[in-house]
N, C-alpha and C positions, 0 to 999 in steps of 0.2 A: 858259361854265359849264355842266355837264352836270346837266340837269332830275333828279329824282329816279325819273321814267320811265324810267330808264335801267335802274333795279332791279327793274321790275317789266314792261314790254312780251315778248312773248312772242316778239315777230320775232326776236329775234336766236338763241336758240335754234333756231326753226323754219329760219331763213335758214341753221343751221350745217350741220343734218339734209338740208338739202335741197341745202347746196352736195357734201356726203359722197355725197349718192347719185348727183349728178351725176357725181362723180372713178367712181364705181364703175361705172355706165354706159356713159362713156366706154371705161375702158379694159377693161372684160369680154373676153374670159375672163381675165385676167392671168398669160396662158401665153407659152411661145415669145420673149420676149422675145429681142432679137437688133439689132445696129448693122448697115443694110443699105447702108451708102454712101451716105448720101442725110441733106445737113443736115436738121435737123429743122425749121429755118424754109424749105425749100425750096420747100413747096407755095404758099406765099402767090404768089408768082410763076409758077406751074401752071397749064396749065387750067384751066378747071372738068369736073365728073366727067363721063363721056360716060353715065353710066345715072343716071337720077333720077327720080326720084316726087313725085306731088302730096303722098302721106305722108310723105316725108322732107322735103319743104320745111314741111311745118304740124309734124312733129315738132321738127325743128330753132328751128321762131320761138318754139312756144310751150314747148317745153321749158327756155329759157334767163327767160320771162315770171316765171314765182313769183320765182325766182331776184330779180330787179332789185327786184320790188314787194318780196320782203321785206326787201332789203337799205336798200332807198329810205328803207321805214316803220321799219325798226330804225336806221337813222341818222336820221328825223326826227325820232324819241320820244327819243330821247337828247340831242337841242341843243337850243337856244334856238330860240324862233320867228325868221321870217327868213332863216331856211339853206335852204329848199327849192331853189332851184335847186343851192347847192354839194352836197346832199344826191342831188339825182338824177345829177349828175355825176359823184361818185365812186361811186356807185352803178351805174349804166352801162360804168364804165373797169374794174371790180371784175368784174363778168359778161362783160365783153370777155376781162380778163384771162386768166381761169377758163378759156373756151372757148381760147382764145390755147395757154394752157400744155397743153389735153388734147388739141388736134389736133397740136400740136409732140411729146408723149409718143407718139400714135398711130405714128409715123414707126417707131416701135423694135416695133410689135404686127404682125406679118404678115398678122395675119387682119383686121385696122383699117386704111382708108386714109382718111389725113390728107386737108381739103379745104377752101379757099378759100371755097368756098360757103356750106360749111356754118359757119367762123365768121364770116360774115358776116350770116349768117342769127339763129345765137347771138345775135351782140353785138344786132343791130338787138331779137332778142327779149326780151332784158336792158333797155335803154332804153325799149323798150315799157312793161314793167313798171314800172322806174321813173319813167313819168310816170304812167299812173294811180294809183300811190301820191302820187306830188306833187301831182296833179287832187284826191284823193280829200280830202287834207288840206288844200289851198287851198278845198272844197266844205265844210270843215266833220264830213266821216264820222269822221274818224280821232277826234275828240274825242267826237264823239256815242257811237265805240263803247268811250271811254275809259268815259265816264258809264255805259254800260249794264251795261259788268263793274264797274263800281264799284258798281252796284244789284245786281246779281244772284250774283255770287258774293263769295267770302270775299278777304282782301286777296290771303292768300300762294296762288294759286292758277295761277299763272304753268304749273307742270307739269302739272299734270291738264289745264291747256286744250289746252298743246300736244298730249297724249297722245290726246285727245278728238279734235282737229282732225287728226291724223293717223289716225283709228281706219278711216274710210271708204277710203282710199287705201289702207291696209295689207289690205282689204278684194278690193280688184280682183285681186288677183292669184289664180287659183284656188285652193280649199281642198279638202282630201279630205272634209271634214264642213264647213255651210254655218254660218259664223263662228266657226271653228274656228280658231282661230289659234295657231300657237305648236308646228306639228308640225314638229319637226326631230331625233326622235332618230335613226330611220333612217337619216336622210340626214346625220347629224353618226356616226353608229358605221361609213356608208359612207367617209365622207371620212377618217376617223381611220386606217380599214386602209391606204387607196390610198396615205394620207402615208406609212405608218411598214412599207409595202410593203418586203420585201431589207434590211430591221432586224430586231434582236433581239428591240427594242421590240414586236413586232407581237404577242409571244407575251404580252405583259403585257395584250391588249386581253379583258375577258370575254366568254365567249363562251355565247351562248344553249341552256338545254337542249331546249325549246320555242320554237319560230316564233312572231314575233307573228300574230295571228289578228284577222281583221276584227270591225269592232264590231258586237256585235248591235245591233237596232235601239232595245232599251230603253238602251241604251249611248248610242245616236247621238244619241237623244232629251236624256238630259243634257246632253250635250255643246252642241245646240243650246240647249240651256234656262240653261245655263252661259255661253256665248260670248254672249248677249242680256243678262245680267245683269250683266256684269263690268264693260262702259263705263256702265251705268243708274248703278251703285254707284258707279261712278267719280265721277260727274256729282252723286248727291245728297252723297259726303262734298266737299262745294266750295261747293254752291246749302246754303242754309238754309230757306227760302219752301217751304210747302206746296206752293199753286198753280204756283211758278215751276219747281218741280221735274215739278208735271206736265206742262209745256211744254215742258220739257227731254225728256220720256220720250216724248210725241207725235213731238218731231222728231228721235231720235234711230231711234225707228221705223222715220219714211222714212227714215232715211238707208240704214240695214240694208237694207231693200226693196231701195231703188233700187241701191246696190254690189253687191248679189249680182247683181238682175240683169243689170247692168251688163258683169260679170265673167262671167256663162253667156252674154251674150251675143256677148262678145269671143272666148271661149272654144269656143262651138259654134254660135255663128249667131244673129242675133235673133228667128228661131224657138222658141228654147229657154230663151229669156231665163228663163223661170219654172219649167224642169224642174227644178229644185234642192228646189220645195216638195211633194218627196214624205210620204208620211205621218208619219214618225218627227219631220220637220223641225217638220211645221206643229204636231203635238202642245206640239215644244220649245219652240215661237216664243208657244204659246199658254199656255203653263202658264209660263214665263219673264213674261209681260206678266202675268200676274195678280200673281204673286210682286211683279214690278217695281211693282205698283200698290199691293200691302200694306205694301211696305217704304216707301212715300212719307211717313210720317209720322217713322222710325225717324233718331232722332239720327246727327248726323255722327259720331263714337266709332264708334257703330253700325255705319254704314254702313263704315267701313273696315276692322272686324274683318272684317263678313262679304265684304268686297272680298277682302282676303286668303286668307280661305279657301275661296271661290270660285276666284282664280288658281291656287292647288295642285292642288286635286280637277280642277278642269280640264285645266292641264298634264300630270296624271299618267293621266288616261283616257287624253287623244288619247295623248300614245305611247306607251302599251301599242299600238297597233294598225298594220299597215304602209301605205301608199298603195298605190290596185291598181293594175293592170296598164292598165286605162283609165287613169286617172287619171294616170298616167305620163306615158301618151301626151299626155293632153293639154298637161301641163309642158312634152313637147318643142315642141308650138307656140308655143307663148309661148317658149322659151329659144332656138330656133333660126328662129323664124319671122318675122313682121313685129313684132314684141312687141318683140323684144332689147335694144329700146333701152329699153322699160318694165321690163325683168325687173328690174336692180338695185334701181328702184325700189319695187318693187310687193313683189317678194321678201323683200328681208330686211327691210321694213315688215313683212308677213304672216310672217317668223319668231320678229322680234324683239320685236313689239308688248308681247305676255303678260308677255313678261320685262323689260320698261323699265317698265311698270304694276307687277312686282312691286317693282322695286329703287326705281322715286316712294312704291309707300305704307310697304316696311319704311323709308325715309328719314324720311318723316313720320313713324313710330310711335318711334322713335328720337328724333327732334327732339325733339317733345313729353314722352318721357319723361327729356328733358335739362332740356326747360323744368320738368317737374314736380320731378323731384330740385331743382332751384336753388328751385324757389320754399318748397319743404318745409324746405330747409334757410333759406332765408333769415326763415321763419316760427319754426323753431326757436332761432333766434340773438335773434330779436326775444324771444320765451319767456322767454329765459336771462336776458337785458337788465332785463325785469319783474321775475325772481323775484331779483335782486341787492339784495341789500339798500343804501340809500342812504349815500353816502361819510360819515364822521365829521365832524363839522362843528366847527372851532377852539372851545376853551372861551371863554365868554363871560366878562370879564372884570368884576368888582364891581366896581358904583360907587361910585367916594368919597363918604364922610359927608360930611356939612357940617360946618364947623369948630364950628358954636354945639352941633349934639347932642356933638361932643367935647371940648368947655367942660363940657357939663350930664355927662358921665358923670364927668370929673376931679373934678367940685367935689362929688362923693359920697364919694371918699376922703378 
């Protein structure tokens, strides 16, 4: 019988997100495509590769790790207790699988070589995963963290956590403006031309009277004052609690800290880990946390209008403006560098974040005003019900006289 956790655990989403970035990882760039003579299960039988890295054996084990744990913990929130071992088992065959089918695919990528190694590296890091989700839930956490979202947040909040839990990660990957996220026109009006390149169609694409223009710095300053406030708002329309809301915005803080510098210093050395808090930035990051500390009281309703309109004004600054010519540079190291295997990752997390935040709250604001029609109407039917007037009720029939008063009336004539 499947528990009613099944409706409401967040893994299986997360575990969907994360097995999608993995296919996109895998097989990056999805160019070239081509049948090289060569079965696709041939490598299992192969060598192993003559060039290898301490990085690509800890990218490989621990890249396939989320993967098992979430697969583990969204199959044990879903069963009955007592499945834990069948739970990590098919859990582990499922990450095997996964890696099984993208190194068999690699065979057809020219620029990808398929390797023994590396799914065995996968699968063992899949299994890894899913015994510390099987640990974690035989210790007792997996419930304790049932209870604390069941304290701290609202029932239906399954998306917002996901979006939250993915916000740091979509974070790593460099930004032109520091939690800026969400800049792809650029690079969505570059890709449009390259497709629809020796078509007719090309002529249909509009084209610019003016170049976009880099953001001035009172610009860049919203932008960061924006991008700090959009997951805060995320976070209070879910939390209810004063106080719990201010713990949520302490540690949503660090997390911001920590990814960016995470990310300048993957990016340009751990020297530089903190070049990112130049003036404009630290203004945003500081006028955003007052903001963030005023709205701590303001209702959930509240809170997701102005999440909303936050996400637009945001979206529509950043692309107004283009990525520079640094900034470029940097993308290539990460797209062609040692990164490559993070890019899928990291990337369309960092493109797509803004716009899966828009399309969770227009859902909400929609649901709810499904629920408000149905409850309005079901209130006006109730109304109708009241003001009807009560059915005609069969005439009541007279009672027979008694035979002696119809004696006493005869015996007067």
């Amino acid at each position: 019988m499947v528990s009613p956790s099944f409706h409401k655990t967040s893994a299986w989403p997360l575990a969907l997100i994360y097995a999608l970035l993995v296919v996109y990882a895998s097989l990056y760039p999805f160019t070239d495509w081509r049948a090289q003579g060569i079965a696709p299960w041939a490598f299992l039988a192969g060598p192993p590769p003559r060039y290898w890295t301490g990085f690509d054996v800890v990218t490989n084990l621990v890249g396939y790790g989320p993967l098992g744990f979430l697969l583990c913990l969204a199959r044990l929130r879903s069963t009955e207790s007592g499945h834990n071992v069948r739970a990590m088992v098919l859990a582990s065959l499922a990450a095997g699988a996964l890696s099984l089918a993208m190194e068999a695919l690699q065979t057809y990528l020219p620029v990808r070589v398929p390797s023994n190694i590396d799914l065995m590296l996968n699968a063992l890091g899949g299994c890894l995963g899913a015994i510390v989700a099987t640990l974690l839930e035989q210790l007792g956490a997996i419930n304790r963290w049932s209870r604390f979202r069941a304290n701290w947040f609202v029932p239906k909040a399954r998306g917002a956590l996901v979006l939250l839990m993915l916000w740091p990660f979509a974070l790593l990957f460099p930004a032109a403006v520091p939690l800026g996220l969400g800049q792809v026109m650029e690079r969505l009006e570059e890709g449009l031309a390259e497709l629809l390149e020796d078509t007719p169609f090309l002529a249909w694409l509009p084209v610019r009277d003016v170049e976009l223009q880099p953001l001035v710095p009172g610009v860049e300053m919203l932008c960061v004052m924006l991008g700090l406030l959009i997951p805060c708002l995320l976070g209070y329309s879910i939390i209810t609690t004063l106080w719990r809301r201010g713990v949520f915005l302490v540690a949503l803080l660090a997390m911001a800290g920590a990814a960016s510098a995470l990310s300048a210093a993957l990016s340009y050395g751990p020297s530089h880990a903190w070049a990112w808090l130049d003036l404009p930035v630290q203004v945003g990051l500081v006028i955003g946390m007052v903001l963030a500390v005023l709205m701590l009281p303001v209702p959930r309703a509240g809170c997701t209008g102005l999440l909303l309109l936050a996400l637009v004004l945001h979206a529509s600054m950043l692309n107004q403006a283009p990525t520079s010519a640094y900034f470029a540079q940097t993308l290539q190291t990460w797209e062609t560098g040692r990164f490559i295997r993070f890019n899928g990752l990291a990337q369309w997390l960092g493109w797509l974040w803004p716009y899966a935040t828009l399309g969770y709250v227009l859902g909400r604001i929609s649901s709810r005003d499904k629920k408000t029609a149905r409850i309005t109407r079901q209130r006006a039917e109730d109304r109708l019900l009241k003001l009807q007037p009560p059915a005609s009720l069969p005439p009541i029939a007279h009672a027979a006289k008694p035979e002696s008063q119809d004696a006493a009336n005869l015996s007067q004539y």
